[in-house]
N, C-alpha and C positions, 0 to 999 in steps of 0.2 A: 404557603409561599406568597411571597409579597409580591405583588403587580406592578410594577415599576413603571406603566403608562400611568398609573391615577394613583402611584405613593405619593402622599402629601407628607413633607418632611414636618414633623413634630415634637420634638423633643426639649427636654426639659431643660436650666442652666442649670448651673454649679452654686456651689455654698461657698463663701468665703467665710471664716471664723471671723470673732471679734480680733483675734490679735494676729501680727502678720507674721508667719512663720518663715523661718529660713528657707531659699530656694538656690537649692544646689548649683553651682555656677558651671557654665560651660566646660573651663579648663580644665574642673575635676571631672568630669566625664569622659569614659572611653568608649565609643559606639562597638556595636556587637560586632564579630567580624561574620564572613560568607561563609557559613554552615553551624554560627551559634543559633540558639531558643532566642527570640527577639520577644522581649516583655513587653507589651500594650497595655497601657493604662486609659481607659475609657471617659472622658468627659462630658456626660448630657446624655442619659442614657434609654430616653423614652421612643423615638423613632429613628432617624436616618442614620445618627450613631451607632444605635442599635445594628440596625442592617448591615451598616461598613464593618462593626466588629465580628458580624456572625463568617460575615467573605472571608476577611481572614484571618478567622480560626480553622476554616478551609485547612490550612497549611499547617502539618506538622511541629515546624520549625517556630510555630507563632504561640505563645501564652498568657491569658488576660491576668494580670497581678491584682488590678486595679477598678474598681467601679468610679466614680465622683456624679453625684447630683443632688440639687437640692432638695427633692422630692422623695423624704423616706419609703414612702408605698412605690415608686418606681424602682430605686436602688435595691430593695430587701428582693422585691418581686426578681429583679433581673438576676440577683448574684444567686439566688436558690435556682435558678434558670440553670445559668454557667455550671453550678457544682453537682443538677441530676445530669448534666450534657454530659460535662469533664471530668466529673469527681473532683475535681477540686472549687474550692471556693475562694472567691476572689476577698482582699481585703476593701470597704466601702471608704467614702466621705463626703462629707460635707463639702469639705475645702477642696479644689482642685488642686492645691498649691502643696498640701502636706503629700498629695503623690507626685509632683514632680520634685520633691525635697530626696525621695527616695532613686538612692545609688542603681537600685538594678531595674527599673525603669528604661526602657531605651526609644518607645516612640509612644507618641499618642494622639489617640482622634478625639475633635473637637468636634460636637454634635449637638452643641449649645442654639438655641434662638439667634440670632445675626447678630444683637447687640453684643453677646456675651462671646464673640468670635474672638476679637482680636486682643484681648488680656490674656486668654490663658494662652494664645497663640505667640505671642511676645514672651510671654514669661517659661514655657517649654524652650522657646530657643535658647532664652537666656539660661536655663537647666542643664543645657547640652540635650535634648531632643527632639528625635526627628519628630515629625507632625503630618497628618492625615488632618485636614480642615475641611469642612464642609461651606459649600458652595450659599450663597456669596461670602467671600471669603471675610466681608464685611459691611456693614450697612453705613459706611459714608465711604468717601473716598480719601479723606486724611487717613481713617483707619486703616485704606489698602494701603498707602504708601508707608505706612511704621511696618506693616506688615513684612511688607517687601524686605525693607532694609532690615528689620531681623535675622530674616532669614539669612540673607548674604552676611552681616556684622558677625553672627554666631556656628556659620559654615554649615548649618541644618539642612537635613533633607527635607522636601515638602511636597507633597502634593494636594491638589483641590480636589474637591469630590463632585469635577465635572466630567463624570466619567463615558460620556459619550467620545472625547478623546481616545480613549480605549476603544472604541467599539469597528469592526473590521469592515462593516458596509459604510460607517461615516470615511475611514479611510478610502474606501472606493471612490466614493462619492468626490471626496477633495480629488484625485488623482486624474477620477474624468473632468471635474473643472479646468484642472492644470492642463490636459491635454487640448483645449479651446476647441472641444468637438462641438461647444454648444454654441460656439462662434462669439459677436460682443455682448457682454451683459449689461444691461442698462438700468436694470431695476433687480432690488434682492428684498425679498419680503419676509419676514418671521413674525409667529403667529401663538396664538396658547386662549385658548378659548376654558376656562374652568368655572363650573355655578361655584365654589366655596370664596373665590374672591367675593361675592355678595351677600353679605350676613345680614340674618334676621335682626329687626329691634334691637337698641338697646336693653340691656337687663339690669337691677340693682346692684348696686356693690352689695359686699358680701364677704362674712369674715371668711380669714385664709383658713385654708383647709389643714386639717391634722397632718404632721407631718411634713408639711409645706414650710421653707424658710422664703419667703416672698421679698424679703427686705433682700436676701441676698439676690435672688433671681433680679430684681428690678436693679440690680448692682449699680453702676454709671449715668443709670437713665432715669429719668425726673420721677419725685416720690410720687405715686400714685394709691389708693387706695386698692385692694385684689378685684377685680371683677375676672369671670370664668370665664369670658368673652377675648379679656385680652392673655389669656394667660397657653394651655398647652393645645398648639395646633393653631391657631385662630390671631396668634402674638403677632404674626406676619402682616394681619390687614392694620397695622398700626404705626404709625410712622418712626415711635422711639425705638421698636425694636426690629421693622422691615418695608420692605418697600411693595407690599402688593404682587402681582403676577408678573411685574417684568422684573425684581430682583430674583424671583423666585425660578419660575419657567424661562425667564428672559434669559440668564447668565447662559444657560445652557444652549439655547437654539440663536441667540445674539452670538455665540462664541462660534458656531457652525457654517454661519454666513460669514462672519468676519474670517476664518480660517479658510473657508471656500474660495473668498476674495482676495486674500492673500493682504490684508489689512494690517499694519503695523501701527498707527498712531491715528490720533482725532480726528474727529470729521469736521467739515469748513464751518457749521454749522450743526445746529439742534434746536428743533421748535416741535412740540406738543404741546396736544390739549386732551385733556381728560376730566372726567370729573364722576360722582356718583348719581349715575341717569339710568341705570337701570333697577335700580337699589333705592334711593335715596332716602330712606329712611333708617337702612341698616346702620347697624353700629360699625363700621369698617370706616377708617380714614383716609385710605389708600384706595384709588380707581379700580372700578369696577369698567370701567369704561376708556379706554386710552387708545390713542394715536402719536407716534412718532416718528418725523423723520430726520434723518441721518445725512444730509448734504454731503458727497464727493464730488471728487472732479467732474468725475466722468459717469458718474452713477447713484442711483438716492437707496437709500436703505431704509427701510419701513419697519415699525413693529405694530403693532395690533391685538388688543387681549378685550375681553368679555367675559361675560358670565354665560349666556350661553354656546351649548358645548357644541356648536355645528365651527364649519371654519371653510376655505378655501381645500377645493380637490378633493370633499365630503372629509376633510382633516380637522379635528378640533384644535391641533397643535400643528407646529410645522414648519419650514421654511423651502423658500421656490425661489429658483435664478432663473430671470424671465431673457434669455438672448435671441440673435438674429434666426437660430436653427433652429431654436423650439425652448422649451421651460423643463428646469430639474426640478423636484417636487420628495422630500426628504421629511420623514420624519423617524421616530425611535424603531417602527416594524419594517422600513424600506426606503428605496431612494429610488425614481422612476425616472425615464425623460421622454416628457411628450415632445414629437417632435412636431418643426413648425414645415406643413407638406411634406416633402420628402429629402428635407434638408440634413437632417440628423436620424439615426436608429434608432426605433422608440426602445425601451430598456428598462427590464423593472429586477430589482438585485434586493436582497432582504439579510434583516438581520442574523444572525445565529444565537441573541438573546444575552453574549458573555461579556457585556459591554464590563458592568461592575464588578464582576470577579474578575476580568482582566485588567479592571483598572487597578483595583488591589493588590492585586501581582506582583503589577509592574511597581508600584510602589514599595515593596519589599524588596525588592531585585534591585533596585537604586538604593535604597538601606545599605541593602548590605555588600552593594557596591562599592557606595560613594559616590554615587551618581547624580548630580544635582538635577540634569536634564528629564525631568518624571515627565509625564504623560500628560501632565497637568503642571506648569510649573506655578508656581506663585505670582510670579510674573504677569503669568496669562489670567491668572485667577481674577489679578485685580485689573487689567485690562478689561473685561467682560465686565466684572463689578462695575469699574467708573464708566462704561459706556448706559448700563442700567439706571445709576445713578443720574446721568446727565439728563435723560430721559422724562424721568420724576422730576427733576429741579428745574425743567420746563414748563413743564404740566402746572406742578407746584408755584411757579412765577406767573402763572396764569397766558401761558403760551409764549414768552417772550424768545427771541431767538436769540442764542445763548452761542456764543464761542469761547471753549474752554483752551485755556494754553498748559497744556498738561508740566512745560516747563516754570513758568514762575505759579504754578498752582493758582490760578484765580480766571475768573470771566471778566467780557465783555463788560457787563453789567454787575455794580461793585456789591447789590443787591442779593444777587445772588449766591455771594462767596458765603454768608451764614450757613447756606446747607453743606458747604463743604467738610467741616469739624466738630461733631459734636462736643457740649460743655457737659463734660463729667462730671457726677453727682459725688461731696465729698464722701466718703475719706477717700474713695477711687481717684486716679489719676491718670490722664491721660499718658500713654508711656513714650518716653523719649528714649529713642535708642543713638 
């Protein structure tokens, strides 16, 4: 069973061939209706994908058609998985794009490294299908906004795989916010304390491994040579393909305070500073060591991440609303409220553990609805994302206080707007929808 406090999402990208294959257009697709077999086709198939496909296959109604990854020793390994589970065996590839070519396809998860998120993500919509993405739903913020507009341009169902949205004591937890038991809140803090953010020494490059298509894995993002460091699990401490612990852990507990507070658009400002101070020798490019805050009106939002695993409330992860009554204190086992004297009920409420099977459900249930409103919407995916991202592009600007206008897409400072768009490595292209 997989531990879902200390899963590190790892998993492999996809193979594109040399030549570009036809990819089934929207119009000719007709989504499954409420009580068909919904066909999943699996994209990235070494960790978090993995896990999201095993949830739901939970469900009768659900069957994998499809593997995609570029990693033959992953793919051969997993689809012998699928066929002693299921008895049947799934057909594999290289390409992600020859399985969404295919008619009886109807949703799929993308379980790709961050960079390889938002191609096959765009190109499923344009397929006609719905899509299970994996959190952050992209590694810049141009990519969340093609995102977005995919999904609304091709009428797709979507959801992110921030599945604490799902989870029934985070719902608590927002409803005692909403009832202002905890009186005004002045400070919201979120927190993610992990040793894997700080990696040992750099190691030699090193030829790609058998079975390995690497040219495709590094798809969009500048040619590099293979090293094992940046490659499966580890891609994250890298900035072509992720953003360190606040894209990572950030999306999820940044989205829990922002939902808490009932948060809709940018904050007035963003200044951080981080840098590799507890490492600094490790091969990681992304902070081991960061601080950021968040300027509102009426209240500042902090994040905070480390390599070592201790944190605030003996939590190594976490996030706390500090108000007049007393402090909420929430993470993925519970959500408690110290109260301040005897102003508020102290309260301690725990999870029931069904965050991500429930999240997967509910994602089905809008399938085969038609539901655009998932549990998770796209929307909010890249909401979370570009607050991560602004985060980084502070730290990365070397603390500069940054005000992002989420309407003409650009900062304060003109300097800054390079991190918003990455330049895609040819033949790839950035996609316009």
């Amino acid at each position: 069973m997989i531990d879902r406090r200390t899963f590190i999402k790892s998993s492999s990208a996809l193979v594109a061939g040399m030549a570009m294959p036809h990819i089934v257009k929207s119009a000719e697709f007709t989504s499954a209706a409420a009580g068909d077999t919904l066909n999943v086709a699996l994209i990235g198939c070494k960790g978090m994908g993995w896990y999201d496909l095993s949830d739901m296959l939970l469900h009768k109604d659900v069957k994998c058609l499809a593997l995609c990854d570029i990693d033959r020793n992953i793919l051969n390994a997993r689809a012998g998985e699928l066929e002693k589970k299921y008895g049947t065996k799934p057909d594999t590839y290289g390409d992600y794009r020859k399985a969404l070519d295919r008619k009886d396809i109807d949703l799929v998860i993308i379980g790709t490294p961050d960079h390889w998120h938002c191609l096959p993500m765009v190109d499923a919509c344009n397929a006609g299908k719905d899509v299970y993405v994996e959190k952050p739903i992209a590694n810049s913020i141009a990519e969340c906004d093609v995102m977005v507009a995919a999904a609304k341009k091709y009428n797709r169902i979507v959801q992110v795989g921030q599945q604490q949205r799902s989870g029934k004591h985070w719902h608590e937890m927002v409803e005692y916010l909403r009832s202002g038991a905890l009186g005004k809140i002045g400070r919201v803090n979120v927190w993610a304390n992990f040793s894997y953010a700080g990696m040992p020494p750099a190691v030699p490059d090193s030829p790609v491994p058998e079975g390995v298509d690497f040219e495709t894995w590094l798809g969009p993002s500048p040619k590099l040579p293979f090293n094992s460091q940046r490659f499966h699990g580890s891609w994250r401490m890298f900035w072509n393909y992720g953003g360190g612990l606040l894209t990572d852990w950030g999306v999820h507990l940044l989205d829990m305070g922002l939902w808490g507070m009932d948060i809709k658009g940018m904050p007035l400002k963003v200044t951080a500073s981080g840098g590799k101070f507890l490492f600094p020798n490790g091969a990681h490019e992304t902070f081991d060591t960061l601080s950021v805050i968040y300027q509102f009106k009426d209240f500042i939002y902090t994040w905070e991440n480390n390599t070592v695993e201790t944190g605030p409330y003996g939590r190594n992860y976490g996030v706390s609303f500090r108000g007049t009554n007393g402090t909420l204190v929430a993470d993925r086992d519970n959500w408690e409220v110290i109260p301040e004297g005897n102003k508020a009920e102290a309260i301690k409420k725990y999870s029931d553990g069904a965050d991500h099977r429930d999240h997967l459900t509910n994602f089905l249930e809008c399938v085969k609805t038609r539901n655009p409103n998932t549990a998770c919407t796209i929307e909010n995916g890249a909401f979370c994302a570009t607050y991560a991202q602004l985060g980084n592009i502070s730290a990365r600007m070397g603390g500069e206080a940054l005000i992002y206008d989420d309407k003409a897409k650009k900062f304060n400072i003109s300097a800054a707007n390079k991190y918003l768009k990455p330049a895609y490595r040819s033949p790839w292209k950035f996609p316009e929808v």
